[in-house]
Legacy VTK file of the C-alpha trace (Angstrom):
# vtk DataFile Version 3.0
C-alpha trace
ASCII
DATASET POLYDATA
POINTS 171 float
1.955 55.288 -23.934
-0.444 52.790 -21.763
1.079 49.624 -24.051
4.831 51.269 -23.135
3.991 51.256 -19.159
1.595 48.295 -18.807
3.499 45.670 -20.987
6.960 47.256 -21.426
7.567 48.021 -18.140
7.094 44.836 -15.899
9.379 43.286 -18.907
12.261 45.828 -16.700
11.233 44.777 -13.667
11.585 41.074 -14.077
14.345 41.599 -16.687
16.397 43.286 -13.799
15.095 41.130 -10.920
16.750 37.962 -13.003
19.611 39.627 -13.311
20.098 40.517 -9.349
18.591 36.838 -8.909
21.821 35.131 -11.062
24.065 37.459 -10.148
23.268 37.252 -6.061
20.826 34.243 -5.387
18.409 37.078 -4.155
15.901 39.825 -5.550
16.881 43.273 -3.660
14.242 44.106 -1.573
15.183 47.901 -2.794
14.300 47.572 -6.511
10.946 45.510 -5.625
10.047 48.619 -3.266
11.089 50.818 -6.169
9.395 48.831 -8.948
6.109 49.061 -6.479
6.529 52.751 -6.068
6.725 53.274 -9.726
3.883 50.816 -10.473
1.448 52.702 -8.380
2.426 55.869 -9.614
1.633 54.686 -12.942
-1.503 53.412 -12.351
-2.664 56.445 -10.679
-1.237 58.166 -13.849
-3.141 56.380 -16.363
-6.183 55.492 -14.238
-6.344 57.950 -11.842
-7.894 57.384 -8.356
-8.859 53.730 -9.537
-5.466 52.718 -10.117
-4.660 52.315 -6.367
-7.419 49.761 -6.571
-6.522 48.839 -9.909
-2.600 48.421 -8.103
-3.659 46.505 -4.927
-5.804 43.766 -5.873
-2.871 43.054 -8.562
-0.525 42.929 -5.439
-2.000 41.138 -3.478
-3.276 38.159 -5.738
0.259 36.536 -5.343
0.384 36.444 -1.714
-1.584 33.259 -2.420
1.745 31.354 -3.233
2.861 32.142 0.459
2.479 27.961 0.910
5.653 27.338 -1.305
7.221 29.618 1.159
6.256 27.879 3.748
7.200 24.566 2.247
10.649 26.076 1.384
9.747 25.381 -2.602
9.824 29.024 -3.559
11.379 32.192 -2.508
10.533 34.946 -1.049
11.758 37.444 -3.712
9.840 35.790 -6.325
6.597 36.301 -4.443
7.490 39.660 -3.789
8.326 40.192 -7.201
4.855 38.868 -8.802
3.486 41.271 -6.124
5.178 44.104 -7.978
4.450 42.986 -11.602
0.554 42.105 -10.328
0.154 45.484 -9.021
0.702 46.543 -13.034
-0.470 43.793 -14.652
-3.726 43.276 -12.719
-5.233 40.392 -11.082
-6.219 38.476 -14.570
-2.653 38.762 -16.251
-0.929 38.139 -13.088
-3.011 34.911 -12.297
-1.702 34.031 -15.746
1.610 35.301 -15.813
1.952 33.038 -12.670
0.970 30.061 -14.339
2.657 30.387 -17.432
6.173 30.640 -14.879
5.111 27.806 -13.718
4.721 25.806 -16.527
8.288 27.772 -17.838
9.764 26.288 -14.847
8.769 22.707 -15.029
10.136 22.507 -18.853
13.271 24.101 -17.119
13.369 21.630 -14.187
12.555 18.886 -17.518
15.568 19.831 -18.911
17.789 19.627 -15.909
16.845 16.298 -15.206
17.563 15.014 -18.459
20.777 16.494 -18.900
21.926 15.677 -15.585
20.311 11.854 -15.529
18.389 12.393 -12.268
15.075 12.022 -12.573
14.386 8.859 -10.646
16.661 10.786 -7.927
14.668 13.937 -8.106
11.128 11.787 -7.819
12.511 9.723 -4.579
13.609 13.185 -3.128
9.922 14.281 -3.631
8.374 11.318 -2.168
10.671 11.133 0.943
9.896 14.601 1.583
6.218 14.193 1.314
6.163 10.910 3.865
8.489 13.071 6.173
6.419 15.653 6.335
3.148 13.783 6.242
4.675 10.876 9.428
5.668 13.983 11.233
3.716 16.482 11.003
6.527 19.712 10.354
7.237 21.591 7.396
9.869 21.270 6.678
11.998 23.182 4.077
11.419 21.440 0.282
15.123 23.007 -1.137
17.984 22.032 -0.903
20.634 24.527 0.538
23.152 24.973 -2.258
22.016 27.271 -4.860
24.540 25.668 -6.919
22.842 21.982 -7.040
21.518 21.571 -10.360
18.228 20.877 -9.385
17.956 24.541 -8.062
17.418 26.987 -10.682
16.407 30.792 -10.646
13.068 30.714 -10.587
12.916 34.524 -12.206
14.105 32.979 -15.227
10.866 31.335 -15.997
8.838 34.120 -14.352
11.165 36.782 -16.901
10.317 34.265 -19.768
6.075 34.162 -19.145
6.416 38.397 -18.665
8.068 38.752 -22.196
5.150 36.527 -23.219
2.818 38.448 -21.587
3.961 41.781 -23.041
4.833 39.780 -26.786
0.427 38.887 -26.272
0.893 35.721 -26.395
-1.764 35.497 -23.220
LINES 1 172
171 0 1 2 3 4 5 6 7 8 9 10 11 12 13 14 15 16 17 18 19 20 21 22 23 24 25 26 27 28 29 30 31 32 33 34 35 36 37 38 39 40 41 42 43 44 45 46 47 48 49 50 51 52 53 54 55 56 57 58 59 60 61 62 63 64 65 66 67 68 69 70 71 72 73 74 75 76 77 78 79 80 81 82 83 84 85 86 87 88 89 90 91 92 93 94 95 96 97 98 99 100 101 102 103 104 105 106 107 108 109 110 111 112 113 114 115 116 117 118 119 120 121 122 123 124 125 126 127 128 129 130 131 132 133 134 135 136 137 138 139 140 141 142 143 144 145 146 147 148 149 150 151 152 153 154 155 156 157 158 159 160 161 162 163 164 165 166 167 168 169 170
């Protein structure tokens, strides 16, 4: 039963987060406070009074990626949404899990700019934005608006990808 909740279950978290993600451009802030709510409870369920500590240190570990929100390179609902997986998965997995998107995401954003021949675009983008922001001093925001440019992907489809890995132990 531990294997069904601690592996199985943040697979239906992200696994439904991607969906709202594709479907709306945004993770409901509803289902993370319900996936939270049902990760605590079953921590506290299968670890008793240490899950709650068990829960929080897993939560908070992605709170670190609150710079890419800041530079406008990642979305709120995604940290919010490694908040609720950590708070299962625990600080280690979620460190990992984290990466492993990461890395899912880059062979994503590979793949974009190979099939859409804009790589050398993509790279003077980057570089702009980084003397911008460096000559001026503001953050400003890294993203482009339009959800639709094809540069801009969901970014819960690599963080859905390293969870199935995750609960496949592959890591």
């Amino acid at each position: 039963m531990s294997y069904v909740f601690f592996h199985l279950f943040p697979v239906a978290v992200a696994a439904t987060a991607m969906v709202m993600d594709i479907r709306t451009a945004k993770v409901d802030n509803g289902w993370i406070l319900f996936s939270m709510f049902l990760g605590l409870s079953g921590c506290i369920w299968q670890k008793g009074i240490a899950g709650i500590c068990s829960f929080a240190v897993g939560s908070v570990v992605p709170l670190l990626l609150i710079i890419l929100f800041l530079f406008g390179m990642m979305g709120a609902g995604d940290i919010k949404l490694f908040c609720a997986l950590g708070g299962v998965m625990g600080p280690g997995a979620i460190s990992r899990c984290i990466f492993v998107s990461f890395l899912a995401g880059a062979c994503i954003a590979a793949v974009l700019l190979i099939i859409n021949h804009n790589f050398c675009e993509r790279i003077l983008y980057f570089i702009k934005y980084v003397e911008h922001t460096v000559s001026t001093g503001k953050i400003t925001p890294y993203r482009r608006k339009s959800i639709s440019a094809p540069e801009n992907f969901h970014f819960t489809i690599p963080v859905f990808i390293s969870v199935l890995l995750y609960a496949g132990g592959i890591y």
